[in-house]
Every structure is written in structure tokens, then in C-alpha cells.
N, C-alpha and C positions, 0 to 999 in steps of 0.2 A: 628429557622431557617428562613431565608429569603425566600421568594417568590421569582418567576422566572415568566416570560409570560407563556411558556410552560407550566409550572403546575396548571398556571391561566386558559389556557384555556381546558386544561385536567380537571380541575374541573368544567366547566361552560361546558361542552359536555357530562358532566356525564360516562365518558368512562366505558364500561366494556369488560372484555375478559371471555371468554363464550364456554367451553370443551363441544363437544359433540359427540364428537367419537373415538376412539384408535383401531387399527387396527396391530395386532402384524401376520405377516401369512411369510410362506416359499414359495418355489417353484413358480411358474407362477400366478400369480392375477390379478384383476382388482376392482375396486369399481366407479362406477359411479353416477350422479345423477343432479336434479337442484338446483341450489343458491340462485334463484331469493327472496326464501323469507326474507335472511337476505344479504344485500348491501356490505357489507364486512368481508369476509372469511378467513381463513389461513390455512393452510396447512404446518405443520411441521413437519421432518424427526426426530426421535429422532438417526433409526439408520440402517442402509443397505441405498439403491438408488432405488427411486422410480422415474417414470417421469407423469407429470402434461400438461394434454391439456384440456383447456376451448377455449371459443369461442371468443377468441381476436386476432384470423386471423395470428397466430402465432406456430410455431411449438410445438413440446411436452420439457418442461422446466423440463431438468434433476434437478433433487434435493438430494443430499449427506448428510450425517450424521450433525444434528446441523445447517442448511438449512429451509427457510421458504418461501413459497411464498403466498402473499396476495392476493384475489381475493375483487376486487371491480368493483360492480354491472355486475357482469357476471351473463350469465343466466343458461350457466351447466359447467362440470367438468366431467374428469375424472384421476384417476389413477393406473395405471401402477406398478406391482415391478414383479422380476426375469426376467427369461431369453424369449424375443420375439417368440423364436423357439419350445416355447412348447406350450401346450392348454393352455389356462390362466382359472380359477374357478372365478367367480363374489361373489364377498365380497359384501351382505348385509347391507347397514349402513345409510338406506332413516329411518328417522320416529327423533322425539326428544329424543335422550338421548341413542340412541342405539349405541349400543357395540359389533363390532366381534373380539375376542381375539385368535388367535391359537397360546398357550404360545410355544415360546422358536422356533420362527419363525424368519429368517432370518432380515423383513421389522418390523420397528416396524413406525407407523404413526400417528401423531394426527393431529386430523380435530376441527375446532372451528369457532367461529365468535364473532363480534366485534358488542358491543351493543354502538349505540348511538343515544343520543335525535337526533329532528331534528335540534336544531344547529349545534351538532356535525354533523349532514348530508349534512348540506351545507357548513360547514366552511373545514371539511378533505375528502371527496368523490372528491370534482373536481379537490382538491392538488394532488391527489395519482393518479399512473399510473393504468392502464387498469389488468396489473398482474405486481407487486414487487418483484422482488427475492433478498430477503436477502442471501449473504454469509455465510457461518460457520466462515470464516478467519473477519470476520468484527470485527475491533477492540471497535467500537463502544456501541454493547449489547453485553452480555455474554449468548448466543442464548443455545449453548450446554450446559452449565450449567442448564439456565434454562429449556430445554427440558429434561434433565436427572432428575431434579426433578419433575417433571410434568408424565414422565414417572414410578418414583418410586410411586410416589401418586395415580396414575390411575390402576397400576397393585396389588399396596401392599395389598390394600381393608385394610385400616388400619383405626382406627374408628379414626375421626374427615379430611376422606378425601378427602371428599367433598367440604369442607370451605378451604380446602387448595388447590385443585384445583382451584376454585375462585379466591383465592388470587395471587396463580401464573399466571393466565390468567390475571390478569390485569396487573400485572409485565412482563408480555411478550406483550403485549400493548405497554407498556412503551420502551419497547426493539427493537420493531419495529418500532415504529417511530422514535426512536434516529439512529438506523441502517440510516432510510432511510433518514432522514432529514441531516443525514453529508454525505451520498456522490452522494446522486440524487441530476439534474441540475434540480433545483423546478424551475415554472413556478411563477411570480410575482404575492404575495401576501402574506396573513398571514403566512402558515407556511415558507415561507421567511424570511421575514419580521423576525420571530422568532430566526429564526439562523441566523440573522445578527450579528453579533459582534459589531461594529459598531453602530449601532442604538439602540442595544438592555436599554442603560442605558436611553435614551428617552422612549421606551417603556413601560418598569418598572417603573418610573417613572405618565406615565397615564394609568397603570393598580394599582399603589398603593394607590392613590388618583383622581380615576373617575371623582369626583365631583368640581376639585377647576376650576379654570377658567384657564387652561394655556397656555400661550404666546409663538407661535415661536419661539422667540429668547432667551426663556427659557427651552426651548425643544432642540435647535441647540448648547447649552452650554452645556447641560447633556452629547449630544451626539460630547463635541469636535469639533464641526465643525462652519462654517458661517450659517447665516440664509439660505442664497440664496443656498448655497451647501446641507443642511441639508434639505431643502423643494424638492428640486431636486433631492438625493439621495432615500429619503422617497417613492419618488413616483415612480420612478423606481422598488423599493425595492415589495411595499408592493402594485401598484398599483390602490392606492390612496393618495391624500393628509394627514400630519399627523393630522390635525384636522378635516378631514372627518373619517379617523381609531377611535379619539376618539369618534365623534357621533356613530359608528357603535357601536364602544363597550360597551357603554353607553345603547343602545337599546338592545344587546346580555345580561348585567346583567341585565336590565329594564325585560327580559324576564322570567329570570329564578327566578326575584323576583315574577313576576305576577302568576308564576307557582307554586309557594312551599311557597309565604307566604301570609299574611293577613293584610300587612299595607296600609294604605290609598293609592292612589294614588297621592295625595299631597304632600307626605309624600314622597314618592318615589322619587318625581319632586326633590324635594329639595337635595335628597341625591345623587344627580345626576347630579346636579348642574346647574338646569334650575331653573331660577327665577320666576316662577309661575305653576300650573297644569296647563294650556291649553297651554304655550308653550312647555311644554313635552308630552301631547297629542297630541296636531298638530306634533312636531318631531316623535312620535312613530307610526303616525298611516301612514305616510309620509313614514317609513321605514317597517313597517309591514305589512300596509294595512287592517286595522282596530283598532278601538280604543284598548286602556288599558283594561277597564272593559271589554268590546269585547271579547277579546283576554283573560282574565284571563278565562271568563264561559266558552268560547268552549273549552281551553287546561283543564280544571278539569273536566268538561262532558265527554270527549274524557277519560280523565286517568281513569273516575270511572267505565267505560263498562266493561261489564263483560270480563275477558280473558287479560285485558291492567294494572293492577294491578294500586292501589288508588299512588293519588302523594305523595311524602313525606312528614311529616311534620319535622320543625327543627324550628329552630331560627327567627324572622321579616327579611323581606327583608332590615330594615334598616341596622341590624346589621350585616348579610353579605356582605352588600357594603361599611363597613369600611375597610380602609385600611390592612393587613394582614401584613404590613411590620414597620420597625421602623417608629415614624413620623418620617419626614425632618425637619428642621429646616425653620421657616416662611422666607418665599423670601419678598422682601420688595417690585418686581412687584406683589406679589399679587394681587387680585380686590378680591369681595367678589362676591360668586358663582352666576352664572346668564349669560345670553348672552345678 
């Protein structure tokens, strides 16, 4: 299967989706508390109407069965289910991994949060609204589906469902941001940029081959268009030049190779497609703000502290910065990789 940008950059943010609480109760409730520790949140209806007020100067955001709303970097939360006219009881649900269930209760509600590196912190935090509300009518995820399974798996206590909460949390991940990337007016830049139609075959393109040296007006050809159109449209789009996108990206996999593998820094330059290590050091430390080897000991000192768990180990950063997709067939502007 081919690769997509999308799922290019959903792998380089290391996305995860992260269950930490189910709240099934009747009659009059609340549950409140703060966010602050994790940057972005969610909050899904599996099934009754609950309503949702955090501190985005906004009123209480009704939410119906198959209904999600995101919270990004808010500082509290609360909510709401039954009727305003009666006493309400405070639901329980501050601590890791705790659980208040009153089976066979009117609300059923799951709470959770979105794990991401700090790329994924700066590349989707300043994309995303202050609170997202997904639809249940959205034709885009299939939300109620997935919160019906999310919901069987949390209540069944059925052995192996733990790992399948896991897995559905990152599938609802994936759900949320296709919800939100087809019909929010995104603000220019990457996730733009992503759901361009239009550009998207330029894009693919310098995510499937980082490294070659590519031309404008072989970039403006992928994407149909004139150079002068295609450099214009680009920067509207993604608010930056299309050859400043590839430096960026180039320095985003530069990052997650210096994190999780162990090849030279040379080594890296080349596959990267700077023709020497000191002008991919001077490029990275340009866009990072410290060197490569720099930057590789404090992001592994930092992962090995107690409580932050050790970084991955997998495959040399060479070999995940090959292509993922069919080669193309050699262009005859080619240059050989270098600036």
C-alpha cells in the first residue's frame, strides 16, 4: 500500500490515543477537573447527552450520542449529564487510569488523551482549535462505531482488553482528525497543506524521496500546475515556500532519526541529501537550535529519566528514511543530492 503525507506525518509524531476513564451514571452528575497535564484531550459520548464547559470563554458545548469534543491545552473541564433541576453527585475520575462505572446508567462517557512527541506538539496544537466538536452526522470518521467498540471493550473486562482499547484509541485518533481536517476552515499550514488535493501529489512526492535534489518546476508538474502558480499557490496553502517545507521536513525526520537510531551523523547528511555533514549541521542546528549530536544526548538523557520511559529501538535512521513508496522512474532533471 502506498503512503500518504497524512500517515507520513502521523508516523513522525508518533501519535497515540490514550483511555483513561469511562463514566456510565443515571440521573443528575458532574465530573470535573484539570487537563493541564496532557495538551490534548477528548471527550466522547458513547451514549445519552452530556454538556462540556472548559475555559475557552465559551459556553457549555452540548454533546449527543457518537459526539466528540477535543480539548487542546485547556487548563480545566467539566461535565455535565441529566437533568439541571436536580442535585447533581460529583463523579470521581482525577488520578491515572481511574474508573467510575454505575452500570446500566442513562450517560455512558469516555475521557482520554492524545499522546504526542514534541513534534507532534508543535506541528497539531497550533492547527487545532481551542475545543473541536466533532459531529456524530460526520460522514468523514465512523465515530459511533468506533465509540460502540471502545465502549464494549471497556465495560466487557474481556481478557486481551486492554491492547484493544489501545488500538482503538489510536483508531479514533485517526477519526478525529479526518472529521476535522474535511470540514474546519484550517488556518495555513501543514495540516492544510495535507488536504490539499491539489498539491497533495507535489507533496508525496518530497515525503517519498527527502533526499533527491528537487526542482520547482518539477514539483509544479506533479502538481499540474505553472511554476509561478504552483510556488504561489504553495505558499498560500502551507505558508511557506515549497522548498522551505522540504528543509523543514528534512529536519523533522533529521529529528526522529537522531532520536531512535545510531547512525553517523554523516551518514544522515547524505540520506538527506546535503552534500556534506557540516552543511546539514549548520541546516539543523539553524532550524533546531543546537547541534545534531547536541540534540541526539539531551533527547536520550531526557527519555532515560526515571517515569519518561527508554526511547525505542528499531531499524538505522538510514533505513527509515528510504522511501516507503514505489520508486519513480529517474527524471532526467535530476542533480545528484546536494545543494
Amino acid at each position: 500500500m502506498m503512503s500518504d503525507p497524512l500517515s507520513d506525518v502521523l508516523d513522525l509524531v508518533e501519535t497515540q490515543g490514550v483511555m483513561s476513564s469511562a463514566i456510565a451514571a443515571d440521573g443528575a452528575w458532574y465530573a470535573r477537573g484539570s487537563v493541564v497535564e496532557h495538551p490534548l484531550k477528548f471527550v466522547a459520548v458513547a451514549r445519552g447527552s452530556v454538556r462540556l464547559t472548559t475555559d475557552d470563554g465559551n459556553g457549555p458545548l452540548t454533546l449527543g450520542p457518537g459526539e466528540v469534543a477535543i480539548l487542546n491545552n485547556r487548563s480545566w473541564m467539566e461535565v455535565r449529564g441529566g437533568d439541571d433541576t436536580e442535585p447533581a453527585r460529583e463523579i470521581d475520575v482525577t488520578g491515572p487510569g481511574r474508573t467510575s462505572a454505575h452500570q446500566g446508567g442513562a450517560d455512558m462517557v469516555l475521557g482520554g488523551h492524545i499522546v504526542l512527541n514534541p513534534i507532534g506538539r508543535s506541528l497539531l496544537l497550533p492547527a487545532l482549535p481551542p475545543v473541536g466538536h466533532v459531529r456524530a452526522g460526520s460522514t468523514d470518521a465512523p465515530l459511533r462505531a468506533r465509540l460502540d467498540q471502545l465502549l464494549d471493550e471497556v465495560s466487557g473486562d474481556r481478557i486481551g482488553s486492554a491492547f484493544a482499547v489501545r488500538q482503538l484509541g489510536q483508531l479514533l485518533v485517526l477519526d478525529l482528525l479526518r472529521a476535522h481536517l474535511g470540514r474546519a476552515e484550517l488556518h495555513p499550514g501543514w495540516l492544510r497543506l495535507l488536504t490539499n488535493e491539489q498539491l497533495r501529489p507535489a507533496v508525496a512526492l518530497m515525503h517519498a524521496d527527502p533526499g533527491a535534489t528537487w526542482r520547482l518546476e518539477t514539483l509544479a508538474q506533479a502538481a499540474a500546475m505553472s511554476r509561478t502558480s504552483f510556488a504561489t499557490r504553495f505558499r498560500a496553502v502551507a505558508d511557506m515556500p515549497p522548498l522551505a517545507y522540504l528543509s523543514r521536513w528534512r529536519m523533522l525526520l533529521a529529528q526522529r532519526a537522531l532520536r531512535t537510531g545510531d547512525d553517523h551523523v554523516g551518514a544522515l547528511a547524505s540520506a538527506l541529501g546535503y552534500a556534506s555533514e557540516s552543511a546539514f549541521s549548520t541546516a539543523f542546528t539553524r532550524e533546531v537550535g543546537e547541534s545534531p549530536l547536541r540534540y541526539r544526548k539531551r533527547v536520550r538523557e531526557e527519555a532515560d529519566r526515571p517515569g519518561q520511559g527508554r526511547r525505542p529501538q528499531g531499524r538505522h535512521a538510514s533505513s527509515r528514511l528510504a522511501p516507503r513508496v514505489t520508486p519513480r522512474p529517474e527524471r532526467p532533471d535530476k542533480q545528484p543530492p546536494g545543494r
